[in-house]
mmCIF file as gemmi writes it, N, C-alpha and C atoms, coordinates in Angstrom:
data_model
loop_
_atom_site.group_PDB
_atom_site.id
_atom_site.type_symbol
_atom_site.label_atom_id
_atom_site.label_alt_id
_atom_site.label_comp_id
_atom_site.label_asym_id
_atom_site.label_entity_id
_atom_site.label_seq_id
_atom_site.pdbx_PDB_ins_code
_atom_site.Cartn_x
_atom_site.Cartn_y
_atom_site.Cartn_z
_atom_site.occupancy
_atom_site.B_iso_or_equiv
_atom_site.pdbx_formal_charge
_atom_site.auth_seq_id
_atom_site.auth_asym_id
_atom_site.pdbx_PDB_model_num
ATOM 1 N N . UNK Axp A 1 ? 92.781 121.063 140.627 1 0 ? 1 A 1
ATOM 2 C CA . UNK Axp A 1 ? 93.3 120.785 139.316 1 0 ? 1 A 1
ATOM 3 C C . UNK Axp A 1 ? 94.361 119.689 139.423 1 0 ? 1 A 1
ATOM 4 N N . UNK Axp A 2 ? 94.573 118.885 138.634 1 0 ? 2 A 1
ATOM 5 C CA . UNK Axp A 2 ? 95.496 117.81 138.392 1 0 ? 2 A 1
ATOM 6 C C . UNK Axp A 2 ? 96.605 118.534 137.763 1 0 ? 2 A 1
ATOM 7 N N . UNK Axp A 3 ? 97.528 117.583 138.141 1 0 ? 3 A 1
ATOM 8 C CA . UNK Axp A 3 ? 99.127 118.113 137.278 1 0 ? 3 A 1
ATOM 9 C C . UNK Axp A 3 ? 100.118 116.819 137.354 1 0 ? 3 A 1
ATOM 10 N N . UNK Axp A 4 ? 100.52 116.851 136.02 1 0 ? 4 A 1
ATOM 11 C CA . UNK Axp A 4 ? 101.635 115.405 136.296 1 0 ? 4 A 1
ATOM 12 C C . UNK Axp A 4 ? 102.93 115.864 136.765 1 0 ? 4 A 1
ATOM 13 N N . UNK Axp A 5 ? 103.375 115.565 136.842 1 0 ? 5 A 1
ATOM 14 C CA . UNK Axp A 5 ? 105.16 116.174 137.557 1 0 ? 5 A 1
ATOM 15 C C . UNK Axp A 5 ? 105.934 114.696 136.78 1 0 ? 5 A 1
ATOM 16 N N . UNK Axp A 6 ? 106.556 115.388 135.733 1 0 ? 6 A 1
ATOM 17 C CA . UNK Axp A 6 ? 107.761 114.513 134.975 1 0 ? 6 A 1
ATOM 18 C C . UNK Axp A 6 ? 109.463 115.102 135.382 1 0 ? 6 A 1
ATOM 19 N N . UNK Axp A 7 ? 109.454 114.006 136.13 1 0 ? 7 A 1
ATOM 20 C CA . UNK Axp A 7 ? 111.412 114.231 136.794 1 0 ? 7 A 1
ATOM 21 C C . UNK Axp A 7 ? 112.681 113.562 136.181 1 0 ? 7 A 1
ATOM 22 N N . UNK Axp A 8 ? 113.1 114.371 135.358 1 0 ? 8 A 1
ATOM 23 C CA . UNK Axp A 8 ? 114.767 113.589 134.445 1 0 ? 8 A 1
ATOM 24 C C . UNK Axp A 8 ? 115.604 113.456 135.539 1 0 ? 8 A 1
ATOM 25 N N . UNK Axp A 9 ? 116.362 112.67 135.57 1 0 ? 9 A 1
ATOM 26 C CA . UNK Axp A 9 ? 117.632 111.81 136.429 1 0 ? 9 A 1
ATOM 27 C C . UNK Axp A 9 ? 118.633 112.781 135.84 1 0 ? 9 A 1
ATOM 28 N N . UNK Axp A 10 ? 119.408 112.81 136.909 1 0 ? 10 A 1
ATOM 29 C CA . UNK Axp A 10 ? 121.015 113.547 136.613 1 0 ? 10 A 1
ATOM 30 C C . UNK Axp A 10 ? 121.711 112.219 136.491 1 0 ? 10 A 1
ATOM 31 N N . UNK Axp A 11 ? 122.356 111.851 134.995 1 0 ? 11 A 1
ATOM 32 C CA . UNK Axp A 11 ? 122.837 110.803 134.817 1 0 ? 11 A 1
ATOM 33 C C . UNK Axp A 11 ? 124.547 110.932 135.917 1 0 ? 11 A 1
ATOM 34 N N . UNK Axp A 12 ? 124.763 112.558 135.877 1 0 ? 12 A 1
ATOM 35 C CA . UNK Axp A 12 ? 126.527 112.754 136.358 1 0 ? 12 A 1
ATOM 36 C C . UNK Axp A 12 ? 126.188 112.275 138.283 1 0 ? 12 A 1
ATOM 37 N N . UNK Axp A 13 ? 125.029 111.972 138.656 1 0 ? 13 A 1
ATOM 38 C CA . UNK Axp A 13 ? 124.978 111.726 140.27 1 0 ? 13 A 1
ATOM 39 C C . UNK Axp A 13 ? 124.954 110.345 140.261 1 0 ? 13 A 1
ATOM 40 N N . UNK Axp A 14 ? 125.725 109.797 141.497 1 0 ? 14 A 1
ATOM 41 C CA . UNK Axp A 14 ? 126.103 108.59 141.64 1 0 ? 14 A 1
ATOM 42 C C . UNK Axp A 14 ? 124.707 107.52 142.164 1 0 ? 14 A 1
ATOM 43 N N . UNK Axp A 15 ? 124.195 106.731 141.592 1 0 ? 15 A 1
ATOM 44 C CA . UNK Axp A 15 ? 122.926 106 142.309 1 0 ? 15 A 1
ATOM 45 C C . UNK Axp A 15 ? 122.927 105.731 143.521 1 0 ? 15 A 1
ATOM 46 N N . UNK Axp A 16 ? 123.903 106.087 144.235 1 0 ? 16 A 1
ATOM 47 C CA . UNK Axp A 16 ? 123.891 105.344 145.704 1 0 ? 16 A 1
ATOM 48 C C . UNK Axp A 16 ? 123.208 107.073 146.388 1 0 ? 16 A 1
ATOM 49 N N . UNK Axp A 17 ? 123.249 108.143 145.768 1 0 ? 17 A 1
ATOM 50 C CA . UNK Axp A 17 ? 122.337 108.815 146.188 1 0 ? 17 A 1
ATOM 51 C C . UNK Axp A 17 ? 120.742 109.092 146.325 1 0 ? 17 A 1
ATOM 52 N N . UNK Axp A 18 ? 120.171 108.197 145.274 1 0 ? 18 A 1
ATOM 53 C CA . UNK Axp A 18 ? 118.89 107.74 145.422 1 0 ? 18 A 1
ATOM 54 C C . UNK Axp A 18 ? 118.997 107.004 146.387 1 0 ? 18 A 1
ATOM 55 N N . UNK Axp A 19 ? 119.618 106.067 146.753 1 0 ? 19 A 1
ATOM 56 C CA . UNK Axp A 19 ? 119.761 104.459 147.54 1 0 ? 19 A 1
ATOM 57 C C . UNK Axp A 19 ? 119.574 105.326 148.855 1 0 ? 19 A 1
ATOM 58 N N . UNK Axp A 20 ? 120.376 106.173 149.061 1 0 ? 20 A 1
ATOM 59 C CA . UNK Axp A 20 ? 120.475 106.936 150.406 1 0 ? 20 A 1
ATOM 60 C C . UNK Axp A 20 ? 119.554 107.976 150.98 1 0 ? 20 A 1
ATOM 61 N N . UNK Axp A 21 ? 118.481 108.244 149.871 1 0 ? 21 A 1
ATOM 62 C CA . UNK Axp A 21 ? 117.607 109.148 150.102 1 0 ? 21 A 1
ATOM 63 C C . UNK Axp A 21 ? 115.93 108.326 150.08 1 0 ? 21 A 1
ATOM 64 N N . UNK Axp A 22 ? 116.224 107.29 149.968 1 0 ? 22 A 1
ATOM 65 C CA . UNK Axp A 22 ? 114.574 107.215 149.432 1 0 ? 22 A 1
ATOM 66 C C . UNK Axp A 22 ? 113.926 106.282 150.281 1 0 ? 22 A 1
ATOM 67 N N . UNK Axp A 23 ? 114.498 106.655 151.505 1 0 ? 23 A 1
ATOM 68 C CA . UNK Axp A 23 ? 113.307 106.244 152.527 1 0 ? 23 A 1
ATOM 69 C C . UNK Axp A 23 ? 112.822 107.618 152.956 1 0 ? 23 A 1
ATOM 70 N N . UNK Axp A 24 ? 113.605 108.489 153.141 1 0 ? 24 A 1
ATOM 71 C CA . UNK Axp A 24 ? 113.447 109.641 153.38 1 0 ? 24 A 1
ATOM 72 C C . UNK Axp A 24 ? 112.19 110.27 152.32 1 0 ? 24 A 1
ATOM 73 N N . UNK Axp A 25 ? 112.631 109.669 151.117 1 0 ? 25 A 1
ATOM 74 C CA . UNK Axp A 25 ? 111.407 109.767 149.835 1 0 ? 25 A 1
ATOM 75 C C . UNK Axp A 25 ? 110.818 109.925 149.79 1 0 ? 25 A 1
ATOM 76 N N . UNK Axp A 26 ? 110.381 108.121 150.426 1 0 ? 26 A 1
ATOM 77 C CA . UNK Axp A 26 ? 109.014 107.307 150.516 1 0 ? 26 A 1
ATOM 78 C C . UNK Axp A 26 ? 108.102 107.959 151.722 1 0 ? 26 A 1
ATOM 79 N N . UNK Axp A 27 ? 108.945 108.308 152.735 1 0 ? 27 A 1
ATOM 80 C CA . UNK Axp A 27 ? 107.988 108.837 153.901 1 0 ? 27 A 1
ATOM 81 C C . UNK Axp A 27 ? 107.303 110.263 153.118 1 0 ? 27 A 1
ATOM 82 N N . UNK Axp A 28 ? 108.245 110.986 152.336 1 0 ? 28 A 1
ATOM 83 C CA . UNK Axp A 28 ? 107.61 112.475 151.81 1 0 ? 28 A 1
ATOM 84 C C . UNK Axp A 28 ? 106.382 112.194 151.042 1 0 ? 28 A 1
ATOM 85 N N . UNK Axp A 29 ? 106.472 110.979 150.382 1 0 ? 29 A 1
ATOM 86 C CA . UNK Axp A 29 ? 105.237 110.441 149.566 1 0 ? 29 A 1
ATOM 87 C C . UNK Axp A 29 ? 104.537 110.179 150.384 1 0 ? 29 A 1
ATOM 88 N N . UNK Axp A 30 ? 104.365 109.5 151.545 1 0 ? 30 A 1
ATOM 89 C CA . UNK Axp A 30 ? 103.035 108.832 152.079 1 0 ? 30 A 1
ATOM 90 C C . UNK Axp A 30 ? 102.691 110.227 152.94 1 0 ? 30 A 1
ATOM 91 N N . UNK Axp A 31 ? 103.767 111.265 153.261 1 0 ? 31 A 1
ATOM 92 C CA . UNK Axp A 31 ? 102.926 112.303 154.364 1 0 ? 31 A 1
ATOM 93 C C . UNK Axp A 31 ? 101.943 113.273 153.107 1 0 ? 31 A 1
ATOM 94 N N . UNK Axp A 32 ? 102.167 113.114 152.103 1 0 ? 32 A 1
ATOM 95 C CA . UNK Axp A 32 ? 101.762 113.984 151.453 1 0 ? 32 A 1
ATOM 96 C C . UNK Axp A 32 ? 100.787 113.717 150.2 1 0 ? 32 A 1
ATOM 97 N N . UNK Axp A 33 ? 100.035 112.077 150.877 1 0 ? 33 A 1
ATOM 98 C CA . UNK Axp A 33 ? 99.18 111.386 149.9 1 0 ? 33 A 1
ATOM 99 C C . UNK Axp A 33 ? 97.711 112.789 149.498 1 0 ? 33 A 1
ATOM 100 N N . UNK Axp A 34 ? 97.464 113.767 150.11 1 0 ? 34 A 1
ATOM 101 C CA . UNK Axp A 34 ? 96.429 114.499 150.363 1 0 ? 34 A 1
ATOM 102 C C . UNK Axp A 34 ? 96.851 115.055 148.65 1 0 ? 34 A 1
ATOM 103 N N . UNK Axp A 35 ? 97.903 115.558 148.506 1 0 ? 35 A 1
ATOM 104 C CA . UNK Axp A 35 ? 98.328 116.064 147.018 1 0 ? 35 A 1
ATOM 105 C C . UNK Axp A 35 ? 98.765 115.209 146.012 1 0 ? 35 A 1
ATOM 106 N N . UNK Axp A 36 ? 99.732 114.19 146.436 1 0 ? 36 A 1
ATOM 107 C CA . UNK Axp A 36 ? 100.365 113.446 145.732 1 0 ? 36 A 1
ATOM 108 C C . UNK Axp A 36 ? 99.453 112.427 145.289 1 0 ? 36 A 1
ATOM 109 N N . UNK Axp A 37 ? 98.628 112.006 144.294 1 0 ? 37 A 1
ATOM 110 C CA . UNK Axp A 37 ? 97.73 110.702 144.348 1 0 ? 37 A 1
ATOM 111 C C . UNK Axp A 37 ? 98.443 109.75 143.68 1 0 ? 37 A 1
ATOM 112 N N . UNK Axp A 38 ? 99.434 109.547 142.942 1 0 ? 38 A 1
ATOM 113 C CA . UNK Axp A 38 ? 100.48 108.617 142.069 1 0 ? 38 A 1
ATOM 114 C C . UNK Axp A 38 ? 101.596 108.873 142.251 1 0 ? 38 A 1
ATOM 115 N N . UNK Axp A 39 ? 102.174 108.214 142.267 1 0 ? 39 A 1
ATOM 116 C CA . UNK Axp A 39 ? 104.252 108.424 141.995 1 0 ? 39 A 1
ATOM 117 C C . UNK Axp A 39 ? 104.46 106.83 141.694 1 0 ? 39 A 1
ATOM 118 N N . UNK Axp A 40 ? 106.116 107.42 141.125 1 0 ? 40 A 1
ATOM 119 C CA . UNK Axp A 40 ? 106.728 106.596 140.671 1 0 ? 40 A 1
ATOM 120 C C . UNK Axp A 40 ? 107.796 106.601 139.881 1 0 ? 40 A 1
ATOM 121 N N . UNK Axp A 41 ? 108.552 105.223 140.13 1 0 ? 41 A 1
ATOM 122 C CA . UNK Axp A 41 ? 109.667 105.853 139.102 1 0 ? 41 A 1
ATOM 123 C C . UNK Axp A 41 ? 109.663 105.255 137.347 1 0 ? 41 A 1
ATOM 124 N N . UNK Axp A 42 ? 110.694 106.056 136.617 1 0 ? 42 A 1
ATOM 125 C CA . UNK Axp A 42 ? 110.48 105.846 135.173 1 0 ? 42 A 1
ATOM 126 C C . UNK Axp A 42 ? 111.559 104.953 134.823 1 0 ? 42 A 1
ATOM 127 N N . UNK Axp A 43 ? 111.978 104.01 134.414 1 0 ? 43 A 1
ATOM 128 C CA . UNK Axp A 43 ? 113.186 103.316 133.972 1 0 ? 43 A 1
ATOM 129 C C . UNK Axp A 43 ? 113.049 103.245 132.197 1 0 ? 43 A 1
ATOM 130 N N . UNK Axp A 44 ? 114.503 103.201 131.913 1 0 ? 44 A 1
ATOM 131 C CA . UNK Axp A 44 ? 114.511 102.8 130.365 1 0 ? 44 A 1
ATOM 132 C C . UNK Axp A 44 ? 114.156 101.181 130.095 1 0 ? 44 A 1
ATOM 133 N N . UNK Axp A 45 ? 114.215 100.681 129.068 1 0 ? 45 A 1
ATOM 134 C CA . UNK Axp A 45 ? 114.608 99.463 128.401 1 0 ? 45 A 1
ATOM 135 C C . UNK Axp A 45 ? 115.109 98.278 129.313 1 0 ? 45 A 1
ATOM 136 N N . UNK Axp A 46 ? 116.352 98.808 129.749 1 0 ? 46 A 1
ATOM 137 C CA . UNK Axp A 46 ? 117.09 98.198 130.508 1 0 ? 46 A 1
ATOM 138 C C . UNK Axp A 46 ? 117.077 97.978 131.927 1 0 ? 46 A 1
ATOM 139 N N . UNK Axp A 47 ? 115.795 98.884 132.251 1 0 ? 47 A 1
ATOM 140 C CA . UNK Axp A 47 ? 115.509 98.727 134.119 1 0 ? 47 A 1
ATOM 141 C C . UNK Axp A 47 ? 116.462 99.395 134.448 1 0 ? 47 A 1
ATOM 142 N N . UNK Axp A 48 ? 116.682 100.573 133.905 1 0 ? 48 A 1
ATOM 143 C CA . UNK Axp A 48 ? 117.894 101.659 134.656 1 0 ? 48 A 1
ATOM 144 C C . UNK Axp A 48 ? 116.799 102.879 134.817 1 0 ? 48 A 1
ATOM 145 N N . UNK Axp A 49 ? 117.293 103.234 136.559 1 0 ? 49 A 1
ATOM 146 C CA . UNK Axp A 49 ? 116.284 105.002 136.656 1 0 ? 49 A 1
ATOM 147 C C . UNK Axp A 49 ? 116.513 105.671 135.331 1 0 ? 49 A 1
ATOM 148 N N . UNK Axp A 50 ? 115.766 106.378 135.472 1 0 ? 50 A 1
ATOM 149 C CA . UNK Axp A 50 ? 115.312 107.621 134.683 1 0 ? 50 A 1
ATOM 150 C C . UNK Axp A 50 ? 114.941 108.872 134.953 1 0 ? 50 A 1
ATOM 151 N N . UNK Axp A 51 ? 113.945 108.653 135.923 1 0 ? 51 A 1
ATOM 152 C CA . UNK Axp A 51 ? 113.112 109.682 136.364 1 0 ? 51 A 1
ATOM 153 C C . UNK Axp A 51 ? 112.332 108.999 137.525 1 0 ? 51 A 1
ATOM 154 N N . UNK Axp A 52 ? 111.277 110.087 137.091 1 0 ? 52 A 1
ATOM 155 C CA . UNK Axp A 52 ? 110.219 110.085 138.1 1 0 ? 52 A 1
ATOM 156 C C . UNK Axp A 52 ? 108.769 110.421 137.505 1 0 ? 52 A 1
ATOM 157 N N . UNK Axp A 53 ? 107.67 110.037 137.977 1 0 ? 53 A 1
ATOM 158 C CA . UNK Axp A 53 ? 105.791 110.795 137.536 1 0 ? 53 A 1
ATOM 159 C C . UNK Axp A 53 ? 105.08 110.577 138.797 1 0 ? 53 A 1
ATOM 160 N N . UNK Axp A 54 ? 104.747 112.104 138.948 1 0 ? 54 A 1
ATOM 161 C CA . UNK Axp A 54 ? 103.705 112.121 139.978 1 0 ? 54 A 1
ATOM 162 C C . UNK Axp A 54 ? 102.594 112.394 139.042 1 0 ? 54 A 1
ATOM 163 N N . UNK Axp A 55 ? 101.335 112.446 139.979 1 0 ? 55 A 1
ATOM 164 C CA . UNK Axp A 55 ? 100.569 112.743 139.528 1 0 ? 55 A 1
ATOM 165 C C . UNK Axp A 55 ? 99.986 113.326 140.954 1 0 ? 55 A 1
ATOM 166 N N . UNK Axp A 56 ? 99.516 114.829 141.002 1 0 ? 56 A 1
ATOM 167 C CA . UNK Axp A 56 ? 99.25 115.541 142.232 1 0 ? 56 A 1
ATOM 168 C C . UNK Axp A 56 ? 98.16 116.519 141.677 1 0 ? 56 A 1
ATOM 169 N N . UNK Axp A 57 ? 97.098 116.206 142.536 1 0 ? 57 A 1
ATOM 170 C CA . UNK Axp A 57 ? 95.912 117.494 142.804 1 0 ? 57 A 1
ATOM 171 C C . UNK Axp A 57 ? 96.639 118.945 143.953 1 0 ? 57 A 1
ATOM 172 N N . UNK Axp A 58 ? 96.695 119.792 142.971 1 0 ? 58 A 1
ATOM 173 C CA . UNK Axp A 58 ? 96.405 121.317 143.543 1 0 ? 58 A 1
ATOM 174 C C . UNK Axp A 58 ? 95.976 121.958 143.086 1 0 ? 58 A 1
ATOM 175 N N . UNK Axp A 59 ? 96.001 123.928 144.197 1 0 ? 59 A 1
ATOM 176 C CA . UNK Axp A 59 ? 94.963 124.955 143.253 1 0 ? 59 A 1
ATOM 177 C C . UNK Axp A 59 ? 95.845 125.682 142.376 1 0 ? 59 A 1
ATOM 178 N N . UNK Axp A 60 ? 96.894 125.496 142.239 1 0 ? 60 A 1
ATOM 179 C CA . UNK Axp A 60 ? 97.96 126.719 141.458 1 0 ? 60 A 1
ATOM 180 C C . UNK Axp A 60 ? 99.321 125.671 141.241 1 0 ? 60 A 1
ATOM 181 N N . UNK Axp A 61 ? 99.759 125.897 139.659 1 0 ? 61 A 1
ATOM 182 C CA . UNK Axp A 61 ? 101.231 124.886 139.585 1 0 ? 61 A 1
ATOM 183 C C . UNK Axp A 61 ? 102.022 125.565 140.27 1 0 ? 61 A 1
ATOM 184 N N . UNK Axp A 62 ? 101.94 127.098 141.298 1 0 ? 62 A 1
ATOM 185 C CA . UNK Axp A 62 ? 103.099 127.642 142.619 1 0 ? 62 A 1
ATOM 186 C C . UNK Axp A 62 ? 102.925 126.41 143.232 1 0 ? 62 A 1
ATOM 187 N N . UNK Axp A 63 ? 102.071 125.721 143.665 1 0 ? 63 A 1
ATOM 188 C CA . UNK Axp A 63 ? 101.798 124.933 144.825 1 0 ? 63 A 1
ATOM 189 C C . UNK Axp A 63 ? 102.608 123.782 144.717 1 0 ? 63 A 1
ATOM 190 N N . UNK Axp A 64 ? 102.404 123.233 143.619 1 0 ? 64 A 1
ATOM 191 C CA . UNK Axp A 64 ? 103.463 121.749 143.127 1 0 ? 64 A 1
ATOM 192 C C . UNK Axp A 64 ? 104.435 122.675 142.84 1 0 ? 64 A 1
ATOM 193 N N . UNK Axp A 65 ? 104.907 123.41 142.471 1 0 ? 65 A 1
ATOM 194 C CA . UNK Axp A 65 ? 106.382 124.137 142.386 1 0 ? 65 A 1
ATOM 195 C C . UNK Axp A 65 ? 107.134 123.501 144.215 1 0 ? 65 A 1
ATOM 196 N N . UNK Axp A 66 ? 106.286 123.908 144.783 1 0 ? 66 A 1
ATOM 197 C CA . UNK Axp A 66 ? 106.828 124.021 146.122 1 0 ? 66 A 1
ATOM 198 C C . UNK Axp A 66 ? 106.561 122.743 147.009 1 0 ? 66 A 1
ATOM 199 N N . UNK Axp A 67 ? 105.878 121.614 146.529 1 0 ? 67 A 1
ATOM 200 C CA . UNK Axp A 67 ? 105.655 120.778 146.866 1 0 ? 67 A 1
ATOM 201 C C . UNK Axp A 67 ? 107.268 120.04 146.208 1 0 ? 67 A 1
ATOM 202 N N . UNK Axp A 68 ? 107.103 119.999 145.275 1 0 ? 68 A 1
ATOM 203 C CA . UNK Axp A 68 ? 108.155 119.201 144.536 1 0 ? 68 A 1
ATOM 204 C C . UNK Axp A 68 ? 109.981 119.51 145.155 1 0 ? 68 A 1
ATOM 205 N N . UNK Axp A 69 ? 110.09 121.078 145.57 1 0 ? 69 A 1
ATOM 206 C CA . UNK Axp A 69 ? 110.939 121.525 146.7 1 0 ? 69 A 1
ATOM 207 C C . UNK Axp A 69 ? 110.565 121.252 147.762 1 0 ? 69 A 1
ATOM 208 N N . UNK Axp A 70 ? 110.478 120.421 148.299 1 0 ? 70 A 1
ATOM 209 C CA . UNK Axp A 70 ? 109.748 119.96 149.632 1 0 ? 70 A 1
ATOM 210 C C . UNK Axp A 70 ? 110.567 118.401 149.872 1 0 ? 70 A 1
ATOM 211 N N . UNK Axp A 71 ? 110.182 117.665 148.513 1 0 ? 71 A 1
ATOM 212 C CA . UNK Axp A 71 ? 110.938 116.35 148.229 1 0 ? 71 A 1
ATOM 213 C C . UNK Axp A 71 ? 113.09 116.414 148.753 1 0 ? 71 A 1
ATOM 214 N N . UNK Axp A 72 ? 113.065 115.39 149.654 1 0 ? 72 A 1
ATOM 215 C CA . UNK Axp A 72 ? 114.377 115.057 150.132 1 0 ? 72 A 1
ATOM 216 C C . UNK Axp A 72 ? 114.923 115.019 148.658 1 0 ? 72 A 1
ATOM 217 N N . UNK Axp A 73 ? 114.723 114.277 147.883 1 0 ? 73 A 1
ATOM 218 C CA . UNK Axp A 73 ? 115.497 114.47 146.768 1 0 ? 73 A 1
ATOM 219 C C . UNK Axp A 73 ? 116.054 115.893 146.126 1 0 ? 73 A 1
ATOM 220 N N . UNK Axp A 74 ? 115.295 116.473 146.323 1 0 ? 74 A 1
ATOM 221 C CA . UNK Axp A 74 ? 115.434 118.265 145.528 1 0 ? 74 A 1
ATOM 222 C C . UNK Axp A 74 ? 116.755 118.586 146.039 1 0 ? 74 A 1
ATOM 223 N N . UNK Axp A 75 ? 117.073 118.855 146.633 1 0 ? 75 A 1
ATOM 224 C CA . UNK Axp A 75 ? 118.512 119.576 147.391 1 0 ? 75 A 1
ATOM 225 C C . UNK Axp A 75 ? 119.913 118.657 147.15 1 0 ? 75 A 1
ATOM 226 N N . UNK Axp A 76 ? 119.178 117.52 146.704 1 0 ? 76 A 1
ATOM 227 C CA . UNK Axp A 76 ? 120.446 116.608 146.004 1 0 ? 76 A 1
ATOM 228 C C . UNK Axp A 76 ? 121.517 116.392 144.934 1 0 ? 76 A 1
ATOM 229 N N . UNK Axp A 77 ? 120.389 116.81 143.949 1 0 ? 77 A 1
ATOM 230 C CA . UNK Axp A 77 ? 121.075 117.046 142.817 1 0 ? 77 A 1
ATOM 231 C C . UNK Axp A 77 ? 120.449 115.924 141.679 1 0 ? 77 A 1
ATOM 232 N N . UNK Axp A 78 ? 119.923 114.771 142.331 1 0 ? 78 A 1
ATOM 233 C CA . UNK Axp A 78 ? 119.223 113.637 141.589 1 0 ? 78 A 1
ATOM 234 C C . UNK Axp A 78 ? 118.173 114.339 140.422 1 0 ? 78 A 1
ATOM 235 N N . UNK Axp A 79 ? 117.98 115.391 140.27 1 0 ? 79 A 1
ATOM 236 C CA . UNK Axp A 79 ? 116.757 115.853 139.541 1 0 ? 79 A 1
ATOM 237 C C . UNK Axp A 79 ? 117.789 116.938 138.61 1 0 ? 79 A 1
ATOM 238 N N . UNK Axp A 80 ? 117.763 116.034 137.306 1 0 ? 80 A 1
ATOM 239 C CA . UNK Axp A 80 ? 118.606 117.263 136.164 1 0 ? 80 A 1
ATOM 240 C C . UNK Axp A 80 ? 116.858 118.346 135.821 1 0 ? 80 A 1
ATOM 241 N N . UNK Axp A 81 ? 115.706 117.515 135.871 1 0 ? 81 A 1
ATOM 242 C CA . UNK Axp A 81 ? 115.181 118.353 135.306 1 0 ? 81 A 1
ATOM 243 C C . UNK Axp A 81 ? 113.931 118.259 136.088 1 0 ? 81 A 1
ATOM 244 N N . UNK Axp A 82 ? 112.524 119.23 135.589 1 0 ? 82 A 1
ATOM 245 C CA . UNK Axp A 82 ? 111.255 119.112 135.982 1 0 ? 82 A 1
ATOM 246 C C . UNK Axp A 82 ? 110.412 119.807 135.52 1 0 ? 82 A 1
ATOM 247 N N . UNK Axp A 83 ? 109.453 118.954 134.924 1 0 ? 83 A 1
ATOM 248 C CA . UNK Axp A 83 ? 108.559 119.888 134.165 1 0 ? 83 A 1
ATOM 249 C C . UNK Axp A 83 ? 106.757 119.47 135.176 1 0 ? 83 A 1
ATOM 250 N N . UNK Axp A 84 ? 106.082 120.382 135.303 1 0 ? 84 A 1
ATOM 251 C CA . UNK Axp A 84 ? 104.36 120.413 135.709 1 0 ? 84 A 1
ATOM 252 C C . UNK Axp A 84 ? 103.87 120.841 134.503 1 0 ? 84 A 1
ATOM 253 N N . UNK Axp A 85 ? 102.861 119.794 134.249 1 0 ? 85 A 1
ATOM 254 C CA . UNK Axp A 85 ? 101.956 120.039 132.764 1 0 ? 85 A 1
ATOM 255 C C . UNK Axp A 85 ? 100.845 119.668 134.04 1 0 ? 85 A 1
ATOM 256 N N . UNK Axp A 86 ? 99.925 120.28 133.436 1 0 ? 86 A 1
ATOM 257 C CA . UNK Axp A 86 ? 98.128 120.723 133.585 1 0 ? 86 A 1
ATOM 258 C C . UNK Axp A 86 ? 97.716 119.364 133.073 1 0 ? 86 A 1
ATOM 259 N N . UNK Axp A 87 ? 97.052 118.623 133.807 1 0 ? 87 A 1
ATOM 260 C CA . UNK Axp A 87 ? 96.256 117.324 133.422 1 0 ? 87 A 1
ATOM 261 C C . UNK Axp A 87 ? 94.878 117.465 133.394 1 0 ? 87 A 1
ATOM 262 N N . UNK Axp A 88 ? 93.678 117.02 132.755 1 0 ? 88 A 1
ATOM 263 C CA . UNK Axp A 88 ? 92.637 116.74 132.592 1 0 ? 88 A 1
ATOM 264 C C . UNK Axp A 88 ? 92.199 114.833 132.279 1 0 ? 88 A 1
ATOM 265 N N . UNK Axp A 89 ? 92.232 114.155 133.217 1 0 ? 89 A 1
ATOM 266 C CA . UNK Axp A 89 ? 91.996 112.839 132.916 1 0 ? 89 A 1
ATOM 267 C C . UNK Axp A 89 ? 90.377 112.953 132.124 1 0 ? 89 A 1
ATOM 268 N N . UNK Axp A 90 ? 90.5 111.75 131.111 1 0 ? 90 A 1
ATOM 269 C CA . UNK Axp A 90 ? 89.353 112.167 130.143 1 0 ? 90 A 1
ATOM 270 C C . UNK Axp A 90 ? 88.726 110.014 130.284 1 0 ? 90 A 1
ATOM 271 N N . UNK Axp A 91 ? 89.779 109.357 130.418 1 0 ? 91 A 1
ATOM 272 C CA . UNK Axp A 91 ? 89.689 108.3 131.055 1 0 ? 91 A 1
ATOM 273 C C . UNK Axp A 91 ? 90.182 107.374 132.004 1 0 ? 91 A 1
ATOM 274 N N . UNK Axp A 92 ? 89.421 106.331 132.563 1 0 ? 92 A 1
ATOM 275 C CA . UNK Axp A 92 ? 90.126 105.591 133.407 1 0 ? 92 A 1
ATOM 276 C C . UNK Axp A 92 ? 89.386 104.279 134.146 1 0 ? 92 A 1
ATOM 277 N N . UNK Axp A 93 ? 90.307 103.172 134.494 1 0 ? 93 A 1
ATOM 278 C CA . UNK Axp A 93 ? 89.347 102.08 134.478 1 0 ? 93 A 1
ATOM 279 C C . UNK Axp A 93 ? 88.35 101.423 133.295 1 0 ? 93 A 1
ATOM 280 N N . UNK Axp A 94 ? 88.545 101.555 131.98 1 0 ? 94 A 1
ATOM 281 C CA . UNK Axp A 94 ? 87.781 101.625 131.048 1 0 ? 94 A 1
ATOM 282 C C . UNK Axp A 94 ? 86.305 102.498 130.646 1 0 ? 94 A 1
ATOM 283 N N . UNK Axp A 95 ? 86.364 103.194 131.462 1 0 ? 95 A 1
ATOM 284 C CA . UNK Axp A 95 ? 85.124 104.647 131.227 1 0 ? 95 A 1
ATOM 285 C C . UNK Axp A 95 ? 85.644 105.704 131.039 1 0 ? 95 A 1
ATOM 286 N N . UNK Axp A 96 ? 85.019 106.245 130.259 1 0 ? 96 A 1
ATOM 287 C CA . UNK Axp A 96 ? 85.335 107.706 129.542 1 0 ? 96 A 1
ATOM 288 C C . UNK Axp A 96 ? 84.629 108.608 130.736 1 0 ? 96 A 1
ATOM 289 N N . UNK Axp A 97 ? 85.205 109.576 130.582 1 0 ? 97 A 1
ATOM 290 C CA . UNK Axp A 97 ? 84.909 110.65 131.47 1 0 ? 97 A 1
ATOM 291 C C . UNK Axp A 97 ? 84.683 111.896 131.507 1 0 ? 97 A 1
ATOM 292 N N . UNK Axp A 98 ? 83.618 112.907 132.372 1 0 ? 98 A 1
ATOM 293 C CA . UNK Axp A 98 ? 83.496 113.848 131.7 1 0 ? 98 A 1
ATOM 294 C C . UNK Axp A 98 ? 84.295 115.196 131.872 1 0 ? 98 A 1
């Protein structure tokens, strides 16, 4: 099953804690391309963080629960929030899908 993973920014954490974590990040993303098939980050208007969107195949949202605690970021504080919604892609590449 697909699931998007939408991550709000703790505006009260200082950016140099992303700065300091996200090689550490980036490696959690590439060891874990088997689940993770998208990421990325969200900026406003202004090219200021925001967040975050994964987009990850598993069998149970426990699984991305615990995947997403897994991320160097989690224990930081960088993440005010997190929500897993249930995805069904219906298109992509310009074909509809079934």
């Amino acid at each position: 099953m697909l699931y998007v993973i939408l991550f709000e920014d703790n505006p009260a954490v200082s950016p140099d804690i992303r700065r300091e974590h996200m090689p550490d990040h980036l490696a959690f993303l590439e060891k874990n391309t088997k689940s993770i098939k998208a990421a990325g980050p969200l900026k406003n208007i202004s090219n200021e963080p925001q967040g975050g969107l994964w987009i990850v195949e598993a069998d149970t949202p426990d699984a991305v629960d615990l995947l997403v605690k897994e991320d160097p970021f989690w224990p930081t504080g960088l993440r005010l929030s997190v929500r897993i919604l249930s995805w069904h892609q219906v298109f992509a590449d310009g074909t509809r899908l079934n």
